[in-house]
N, C-alpha and C positions, 0 to 999 in steps of 0.2 A: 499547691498540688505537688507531690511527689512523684519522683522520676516513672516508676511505678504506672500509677493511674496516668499520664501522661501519657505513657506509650501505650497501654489499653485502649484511650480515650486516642490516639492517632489509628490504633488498628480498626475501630467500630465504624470511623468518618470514613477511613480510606477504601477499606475491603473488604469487601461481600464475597457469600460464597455461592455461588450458580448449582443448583443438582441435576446435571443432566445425567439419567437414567441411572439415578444413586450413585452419581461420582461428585464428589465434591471439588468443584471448580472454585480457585481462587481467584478475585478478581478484585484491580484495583478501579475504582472508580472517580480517582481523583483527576480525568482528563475528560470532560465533559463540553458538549458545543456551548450547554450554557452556563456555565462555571469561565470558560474564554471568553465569551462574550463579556460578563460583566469586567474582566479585567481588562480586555484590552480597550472599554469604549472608555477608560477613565484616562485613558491618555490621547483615544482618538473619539470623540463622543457623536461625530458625525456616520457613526458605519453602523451598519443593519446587518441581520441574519441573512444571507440569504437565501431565495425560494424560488422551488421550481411547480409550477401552476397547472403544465401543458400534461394533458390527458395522453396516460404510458399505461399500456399492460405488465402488472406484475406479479410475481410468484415468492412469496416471502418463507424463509427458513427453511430454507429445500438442502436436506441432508446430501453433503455431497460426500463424506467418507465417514469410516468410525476406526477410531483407534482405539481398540478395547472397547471399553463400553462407553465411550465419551464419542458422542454426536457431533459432526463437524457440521455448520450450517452457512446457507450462502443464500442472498437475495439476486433476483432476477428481474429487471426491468429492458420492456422490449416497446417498440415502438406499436402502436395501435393502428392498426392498418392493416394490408393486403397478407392475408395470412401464408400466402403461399412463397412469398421472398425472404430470401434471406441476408442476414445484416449481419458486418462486422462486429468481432467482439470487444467488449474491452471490460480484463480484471479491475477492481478497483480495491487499494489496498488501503487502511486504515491508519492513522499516526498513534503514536500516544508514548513514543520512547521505548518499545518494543514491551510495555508492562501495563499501560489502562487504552481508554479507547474502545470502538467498537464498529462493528459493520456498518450502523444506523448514520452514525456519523459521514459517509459515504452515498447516501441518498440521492440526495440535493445536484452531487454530481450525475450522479448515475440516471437520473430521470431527464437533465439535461439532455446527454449525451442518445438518452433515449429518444426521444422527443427529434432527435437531428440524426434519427437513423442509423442506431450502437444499441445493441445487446450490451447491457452492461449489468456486472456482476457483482456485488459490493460482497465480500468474504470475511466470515470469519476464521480466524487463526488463532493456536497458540500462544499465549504471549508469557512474558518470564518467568512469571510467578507458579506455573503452569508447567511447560518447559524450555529450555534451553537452546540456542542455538543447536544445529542447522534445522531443530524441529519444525518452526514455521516456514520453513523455504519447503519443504518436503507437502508442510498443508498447502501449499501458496500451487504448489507442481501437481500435486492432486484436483485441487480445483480448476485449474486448466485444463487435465484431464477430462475430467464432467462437463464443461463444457461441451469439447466435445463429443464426447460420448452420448449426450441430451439436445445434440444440436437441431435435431426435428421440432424436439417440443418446444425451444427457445426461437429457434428461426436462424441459427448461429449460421455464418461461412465458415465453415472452419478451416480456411486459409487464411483467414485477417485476423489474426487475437493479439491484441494490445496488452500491457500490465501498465497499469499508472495507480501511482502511489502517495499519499502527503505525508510530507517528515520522515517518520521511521518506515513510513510503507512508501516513502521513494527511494530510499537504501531497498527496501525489497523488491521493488518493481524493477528497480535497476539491475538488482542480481539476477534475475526473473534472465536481462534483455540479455547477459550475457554467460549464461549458462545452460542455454540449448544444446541438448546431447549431451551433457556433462551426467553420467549418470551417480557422482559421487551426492547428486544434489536431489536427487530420484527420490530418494528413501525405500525402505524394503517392505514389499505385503503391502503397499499402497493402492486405492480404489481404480479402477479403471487401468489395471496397467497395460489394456492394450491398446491406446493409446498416447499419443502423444503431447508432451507439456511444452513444448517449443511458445513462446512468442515473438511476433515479427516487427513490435515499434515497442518503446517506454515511453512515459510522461512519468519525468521528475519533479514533484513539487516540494522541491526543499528538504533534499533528503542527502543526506550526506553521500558521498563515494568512497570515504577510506575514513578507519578510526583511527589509525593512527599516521598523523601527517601533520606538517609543518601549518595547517588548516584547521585542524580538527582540535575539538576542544572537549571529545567525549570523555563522558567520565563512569559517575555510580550508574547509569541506566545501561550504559552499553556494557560496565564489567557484569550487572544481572541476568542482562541477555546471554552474553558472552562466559558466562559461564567462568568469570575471575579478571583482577583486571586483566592489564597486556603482560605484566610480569608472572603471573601467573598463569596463563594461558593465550601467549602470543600464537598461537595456530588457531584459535577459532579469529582472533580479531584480526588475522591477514587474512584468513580464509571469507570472509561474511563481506568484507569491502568489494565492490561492484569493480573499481579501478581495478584489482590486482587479476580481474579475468577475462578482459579485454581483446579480443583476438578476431581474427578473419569471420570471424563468426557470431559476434555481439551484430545486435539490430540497432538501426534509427532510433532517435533519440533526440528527445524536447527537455531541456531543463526551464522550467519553472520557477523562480527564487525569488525571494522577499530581497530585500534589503541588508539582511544581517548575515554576512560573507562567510559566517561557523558553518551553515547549515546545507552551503554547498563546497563542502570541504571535499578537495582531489577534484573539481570537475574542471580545471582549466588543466591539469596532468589527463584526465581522463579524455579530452577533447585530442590532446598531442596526439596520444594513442588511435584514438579512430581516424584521424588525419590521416595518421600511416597506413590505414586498411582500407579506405576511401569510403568510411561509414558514416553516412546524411546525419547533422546534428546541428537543431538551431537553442539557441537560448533568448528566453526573455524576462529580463529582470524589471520587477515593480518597485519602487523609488517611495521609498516613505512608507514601507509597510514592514508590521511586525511577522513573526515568523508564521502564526497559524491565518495568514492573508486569505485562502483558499475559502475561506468559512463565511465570508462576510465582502457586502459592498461597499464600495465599490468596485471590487478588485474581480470577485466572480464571471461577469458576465467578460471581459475582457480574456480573464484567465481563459472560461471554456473556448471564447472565441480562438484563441490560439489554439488550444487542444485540438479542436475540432477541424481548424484548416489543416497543421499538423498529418494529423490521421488520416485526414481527404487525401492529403497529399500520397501519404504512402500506402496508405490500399487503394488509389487509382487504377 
């Protein structure tokens, strides 16, 4: 096979094009729950998908902004019950290296979470191939917005909105917790802007806090994101790190983490930091697990169980 047909035969496996309302969306589809699974059970052959069973009202692909003619879409799971109360939120953001992935992938949690009394929101975003940093922070602040802007028909408080993220969507949930009022992060002609995208807790699962650090070991996904690597555009990759925004004003905060210490790169620098502004921050690390842990059991029901006392705690 020549070079040629090779990289052809790489483009046809990896990436699809999505047409939302005759825009052609590039989309890599090489980060799949089940494309994970068959890899990581070859080294751990004991762990399952896992799944959530308990009866949740949901609202799937509910447009929550358009950028041009490109349809932004977000799933909505609520808990099944007293239609008249209302329940804390919580975003849920997608992994996949800031370039494959998808909202679906977020389910599993989101109906959990449902299930225990959370609006949760699993979002789709922008990712590389698509566009560019700070693009999807600006989709991530918009669908917080819709929230709550929609918080009747979801049952939302919209004093309690959470962002919790795995991998690349815990670097986003994390920028999420500490760029309230930051309007540099707004974006402009955005849905709902008369509302507010504040969130008041993160859950990080495994998501880095800084690209560039004595921790960090990012490389070709984060220069795609990032729009070049560091030498060529050091301002978006100090800009996009959670760590370097840190202030009287970042919210509580759960780190979530595998085993493999890259993936929570700057979060023992990022703790110093909240220390100093006296911002609630637990961590709990799972001991013998690969980095996509979140996806599969054993680790799940433990994972949400922290999540979830977590977030009791702080919308108490």
């Amino acid at each position: 096979m020549n070079l040629r047909t090779y990289l052809l035969s790489f483009l046809l496996c990896h990436f699809v094009f999505i047409n939302y309302a005759q825009i052609q969306v590039p989309r890599d589809t090489s980060f799949t729950l089940h494309g994970t699974y068959l890899k990581e059970r070859k080294y751990r052959p004991y762990i399952r998908i896992a799944e959530s069973k308990t009866p949740v009202i949901s609202y799937l692909d509910q447009e929550y902004d358009r950028v041009w003619d490109r349809s932004l879409l977000l799933d909505v799971f609520r808990p099944d019950g007293n239609a008249s109360k209302r329940y804390p939120g919580v975003l849920l953001i997608h992994g996949g290296g800031w370039q494959s992935g998808d909202k679906s992938q977020m389910h599993t949690i989101g109906k959990t979470l449902a299930a225990q009394g959370y609006v949760a929101v699993a979002v789709e975003y922008r990712l590389s191939l698509e566009a560019k940093y700070p693009e999807a922070v600006y989709d991530l602040k918009s669908a917080v917005r819709w929230m709550r802007a929609n918080a009747d028909k979801i049952q939302l408080n919209t004093e309690y909105i959470a962002s919790l993220g795995t991998s690349a969507g815990g670097q986003l949930a994390s920028l999420l917790g500490v760029t309230n009022g930051n309007l540099d992060f707004e974006g402009q002609g955005r849905g709902n802007a008369e509302q507010l995208s504040n969130v008041q807790a993160v859950v990080n699962i495994d998501g880095t806090l800084a690209f560039r650090h004595p921790e960090s070991s990012e490389g070709t996904a984060a220069s795609n994101w990032l729009d070049g690597t560091y030498e060529q555009n050091s301002t978006n990759w100090e800009s996009a790190a959670p760590l370097n925004h840190v202030s009287p004003h970042s919210v509580p905060i759960i780190f979530l983490n595998s085993s493999i210490p890259r993936f929570h790169a700057g979060r023992d620098d990022m703790i110093k930091k909240l220390d100093r502004y006296g911002i609630y921050w637990e961590i709990r690390e799972f001991p013998d697990t690969p980095h996509p842990f979140w996806f599969f059991d054993p680790w799940f029901q433990p994972m949400m169980d922290y999540t979830i006392t977590f977030l009791d705690k702080i919308f108490e």
